[in-house]
C-alpha positions as CSV (number, residue, x, y, z in Angstrom):
1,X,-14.2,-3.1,16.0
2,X,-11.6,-0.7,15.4
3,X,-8.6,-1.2,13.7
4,X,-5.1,0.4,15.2
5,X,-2.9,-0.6,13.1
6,X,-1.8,-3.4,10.8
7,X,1.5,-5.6,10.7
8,X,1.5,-5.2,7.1
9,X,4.7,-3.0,6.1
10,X,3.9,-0.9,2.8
11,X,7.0,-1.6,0.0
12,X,6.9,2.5,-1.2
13,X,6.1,5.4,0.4
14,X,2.6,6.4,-0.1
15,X,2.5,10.1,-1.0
16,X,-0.8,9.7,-2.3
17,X,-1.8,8.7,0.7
18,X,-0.4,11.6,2.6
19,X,-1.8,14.0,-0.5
20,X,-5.1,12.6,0.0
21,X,-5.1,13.1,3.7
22,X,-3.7,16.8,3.5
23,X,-6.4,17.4,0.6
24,X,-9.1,16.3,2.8
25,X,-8.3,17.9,6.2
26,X,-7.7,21.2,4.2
27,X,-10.7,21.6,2.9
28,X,-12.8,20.8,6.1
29,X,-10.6,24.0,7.6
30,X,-11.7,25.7,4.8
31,X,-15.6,24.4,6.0
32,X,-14.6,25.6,9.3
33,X,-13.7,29.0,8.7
34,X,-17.8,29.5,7.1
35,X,-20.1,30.9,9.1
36,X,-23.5,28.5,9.1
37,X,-25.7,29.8,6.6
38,X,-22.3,30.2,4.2
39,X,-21.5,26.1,5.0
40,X,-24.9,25.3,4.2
41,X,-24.8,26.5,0.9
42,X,-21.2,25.2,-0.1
43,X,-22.1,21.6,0.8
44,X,-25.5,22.3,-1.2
45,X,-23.6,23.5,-4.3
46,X,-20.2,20.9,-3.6
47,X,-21.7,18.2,-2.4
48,X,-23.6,15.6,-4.3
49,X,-27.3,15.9,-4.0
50,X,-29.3,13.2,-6.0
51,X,-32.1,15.4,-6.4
52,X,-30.0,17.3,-8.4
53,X,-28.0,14.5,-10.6
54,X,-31.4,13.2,-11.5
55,X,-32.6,16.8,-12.7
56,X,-29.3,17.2,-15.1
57,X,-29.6,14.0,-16.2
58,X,-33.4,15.3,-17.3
59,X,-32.5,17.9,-18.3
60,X,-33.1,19.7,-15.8
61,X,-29.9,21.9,-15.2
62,X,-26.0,21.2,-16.1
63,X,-25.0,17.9,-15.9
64,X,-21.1,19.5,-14.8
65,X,-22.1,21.4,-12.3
66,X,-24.9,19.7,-10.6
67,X,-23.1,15.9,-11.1
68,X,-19.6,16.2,-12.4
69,X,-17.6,18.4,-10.4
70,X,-19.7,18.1,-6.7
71,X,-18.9,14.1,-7.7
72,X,-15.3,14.5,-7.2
73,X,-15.8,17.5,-4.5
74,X,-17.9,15.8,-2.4
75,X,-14.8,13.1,-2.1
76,X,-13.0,15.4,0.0
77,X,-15.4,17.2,2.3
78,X,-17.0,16.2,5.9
79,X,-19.8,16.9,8.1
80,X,-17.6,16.9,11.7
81,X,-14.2,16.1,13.2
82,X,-15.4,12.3,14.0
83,X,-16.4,12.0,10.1
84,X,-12.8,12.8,8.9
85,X,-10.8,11.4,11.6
86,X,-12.5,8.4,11.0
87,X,-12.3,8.6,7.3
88,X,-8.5,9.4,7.2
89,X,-8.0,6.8,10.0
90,X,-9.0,3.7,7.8
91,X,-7.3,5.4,5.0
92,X,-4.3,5.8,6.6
93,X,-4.1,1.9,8.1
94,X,-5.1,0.6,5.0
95,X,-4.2,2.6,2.1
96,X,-0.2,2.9,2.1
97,X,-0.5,-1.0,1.2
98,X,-3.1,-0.7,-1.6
99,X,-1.1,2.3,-3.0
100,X,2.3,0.3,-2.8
101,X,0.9,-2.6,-5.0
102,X,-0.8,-0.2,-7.4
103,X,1.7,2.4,-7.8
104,X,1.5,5.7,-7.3
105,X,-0.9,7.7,-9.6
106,X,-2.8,4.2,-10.5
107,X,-3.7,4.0,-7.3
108,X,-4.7,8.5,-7.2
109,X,-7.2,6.6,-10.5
110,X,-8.2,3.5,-8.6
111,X,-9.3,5.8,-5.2
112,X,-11.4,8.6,-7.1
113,X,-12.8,5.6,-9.6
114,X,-14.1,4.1,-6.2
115,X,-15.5,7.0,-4.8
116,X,-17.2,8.0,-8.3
117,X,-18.7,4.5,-8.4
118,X,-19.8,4.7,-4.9
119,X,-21.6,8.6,-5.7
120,X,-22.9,7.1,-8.8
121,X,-24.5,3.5,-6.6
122,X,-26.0,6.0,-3.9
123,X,-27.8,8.1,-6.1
124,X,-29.3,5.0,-8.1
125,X,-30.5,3.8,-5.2
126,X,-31.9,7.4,-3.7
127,X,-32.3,9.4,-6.7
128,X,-34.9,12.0,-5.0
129,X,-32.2,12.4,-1.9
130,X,-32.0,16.2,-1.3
131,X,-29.4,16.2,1.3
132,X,-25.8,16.6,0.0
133,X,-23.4,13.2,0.2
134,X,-20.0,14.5,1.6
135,X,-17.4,12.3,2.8
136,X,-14.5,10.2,1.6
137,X,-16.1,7.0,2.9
138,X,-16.9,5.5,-0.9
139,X,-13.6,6.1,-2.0
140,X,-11.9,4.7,1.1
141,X,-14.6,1.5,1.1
142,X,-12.6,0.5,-2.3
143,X,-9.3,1.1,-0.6
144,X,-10.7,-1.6,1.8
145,X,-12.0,-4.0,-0.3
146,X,-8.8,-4.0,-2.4
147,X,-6.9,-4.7,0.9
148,X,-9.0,-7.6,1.9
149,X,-9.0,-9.3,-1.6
150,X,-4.8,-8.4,-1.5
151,X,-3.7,-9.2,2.1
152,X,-7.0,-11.4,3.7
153,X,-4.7,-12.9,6.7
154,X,-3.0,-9.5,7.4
155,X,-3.1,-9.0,10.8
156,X,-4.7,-6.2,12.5
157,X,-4.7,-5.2,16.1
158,X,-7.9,-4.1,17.0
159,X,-9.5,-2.8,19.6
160,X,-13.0,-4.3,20.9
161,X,-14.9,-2.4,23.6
162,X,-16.8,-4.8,26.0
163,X,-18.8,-2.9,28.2
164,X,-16.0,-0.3,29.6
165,X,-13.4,-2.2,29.0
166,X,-11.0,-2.1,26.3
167,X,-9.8,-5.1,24.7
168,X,-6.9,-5.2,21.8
169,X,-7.0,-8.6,19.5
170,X,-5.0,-9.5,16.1
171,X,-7.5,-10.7,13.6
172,X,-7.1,-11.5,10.2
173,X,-7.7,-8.2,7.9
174,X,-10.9,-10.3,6.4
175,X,-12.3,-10.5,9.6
176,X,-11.7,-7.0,10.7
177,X,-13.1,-5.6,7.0
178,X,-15.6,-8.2,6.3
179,X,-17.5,-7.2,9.6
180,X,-17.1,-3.7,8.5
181,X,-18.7,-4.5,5.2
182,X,-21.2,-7.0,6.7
183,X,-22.0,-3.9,9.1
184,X,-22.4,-1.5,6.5
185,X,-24.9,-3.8,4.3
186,X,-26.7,-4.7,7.1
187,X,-27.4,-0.7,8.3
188,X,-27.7,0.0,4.6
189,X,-30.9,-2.7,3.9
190,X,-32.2,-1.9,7.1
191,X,-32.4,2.1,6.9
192,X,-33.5,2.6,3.3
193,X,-36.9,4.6,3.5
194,X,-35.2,7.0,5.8
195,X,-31.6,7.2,4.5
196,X,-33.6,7.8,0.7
197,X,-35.9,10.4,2.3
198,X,-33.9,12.6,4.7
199,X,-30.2,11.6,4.1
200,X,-27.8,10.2,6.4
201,X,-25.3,7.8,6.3
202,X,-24.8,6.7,2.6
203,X,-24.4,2.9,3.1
204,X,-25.0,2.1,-0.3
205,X,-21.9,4.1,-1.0
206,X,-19.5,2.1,1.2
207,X,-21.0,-1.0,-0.4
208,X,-20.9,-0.1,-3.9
209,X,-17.0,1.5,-3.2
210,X,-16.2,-1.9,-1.6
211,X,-17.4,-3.9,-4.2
212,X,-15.8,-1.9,-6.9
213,X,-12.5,-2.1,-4.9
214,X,-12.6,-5.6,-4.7
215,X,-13.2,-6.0,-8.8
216,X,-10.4,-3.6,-9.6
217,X,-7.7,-5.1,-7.8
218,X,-8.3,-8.5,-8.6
219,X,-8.0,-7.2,-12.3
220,X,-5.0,-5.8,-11.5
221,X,-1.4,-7.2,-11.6
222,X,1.0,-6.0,-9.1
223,X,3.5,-3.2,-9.3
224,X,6.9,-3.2,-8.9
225,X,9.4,-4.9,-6.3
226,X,8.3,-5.9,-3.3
227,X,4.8,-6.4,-3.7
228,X,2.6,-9.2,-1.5
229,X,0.0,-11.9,-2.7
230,X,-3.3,-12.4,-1.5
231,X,-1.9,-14.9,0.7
232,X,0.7,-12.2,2.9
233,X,4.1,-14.0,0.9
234,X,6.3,-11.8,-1.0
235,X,6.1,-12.0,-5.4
């Protein structure tokens, strides 16, 4: 399934949103413009390798820069052009809502809190990982999981490939983001030996960053005029 868009109109403009988005596509220019062997080494030293966050928390090194600051650096780099389209894709479709209800810079909180927790799940549950996590994907995972607790009978066009041909349905959002978490745990229990000892795809991330997302916003009262309940009515 992929989403296209939703019929979900956002109350504010979400400039976070669009900061977020120019943030991240910067910086994977700036990955762009490194020659290999350059690349390697920024995403060793900016990205967030487990190995590492388990030796400062040992000890065994400093605890800022080998776990604080590639935590929140790692948010906003990518390994590819698929990896951020598709990152800033969801975060786009989804987002601008989340963002309304929140506000502004609650919402900036809410998305880094999501992708901290998400870094922090993935190495618990991989701690001798020695490949760098990269990738927005835990942060945006919260952004989703607050949409679906927020707006579950949003509807989403989506499009569903069967066999070559392209088919475009409305679902409800909890269909279209439940799958996507049901997907997600299901790859994640199923590819744990070699996601813990070569890398790859941090499921537990998007899992944990879902989770969280869903416990933060249903903490969280709404913001402002114009806000929708869980149910798609107006407050």
């Amino acid at each position: 399934m992929l989403p296209i868009r939703d019929n979900n109109p956002a109350p504010t403009t979400p400039w976070i949103v669009y900061a977020l988005v120019g943030a991240n596509v910067t910086a994977f220019f700036v990955e762009l413009g490194m020659p290999h062997q350059q690349l390697a080494q920024f995403l060793y030293h900016y990205g967030l390798v487990p190995y590492y966050v388990t030796g400062a928390l040992h000890g065994q090194g400093s605890l800022l820069g080998q776990a604080v600051i590639p935590a929140f650096s790692s948010m906003f780099l990518h390994g590819g052009w698929a990896h951020l389209l598709g990152n800033m894709w969801f975060l786009v479709i989804f987002g601008d809502n989340v963002e309304g209800r929140l506000g502004h810079l609650p919402f900036l909180g809410f998305y880094l809190l999501c992708g901290l927790a998400a870094a922090a799940g993935q190495c618990m549950m991989g701690p001798a990982v020695r490949m760098p996590i990269i990738g927005a994907s835990g942060a945006i995972a919260g952004v989703l999981g607050a949409y679906v607790l927020c707006w579950p009978t949003a509807r989403v066009l989506t499009l569903i490939p069967i066999l070559i041909i392209p088919y475009f349905v409305e679902l409800p959002a909890v269909v279209v983001l439940g799958f996507w978490f049901l997907l997600q745990f299901l790859q994640g229990a199923a590819s744990l030996g070699v996601q813990f000892a070569h890398g790859g795809v941090a499921y537990g991330a998007h899992v944990v960053g879902f989770v969280v997302g869903l416990r933060w916003c249903s903490c969280c009262p709404a913001r402002g005029g114009g806000d929708r309940a869980p149910d798609g009515g107006r407050t």
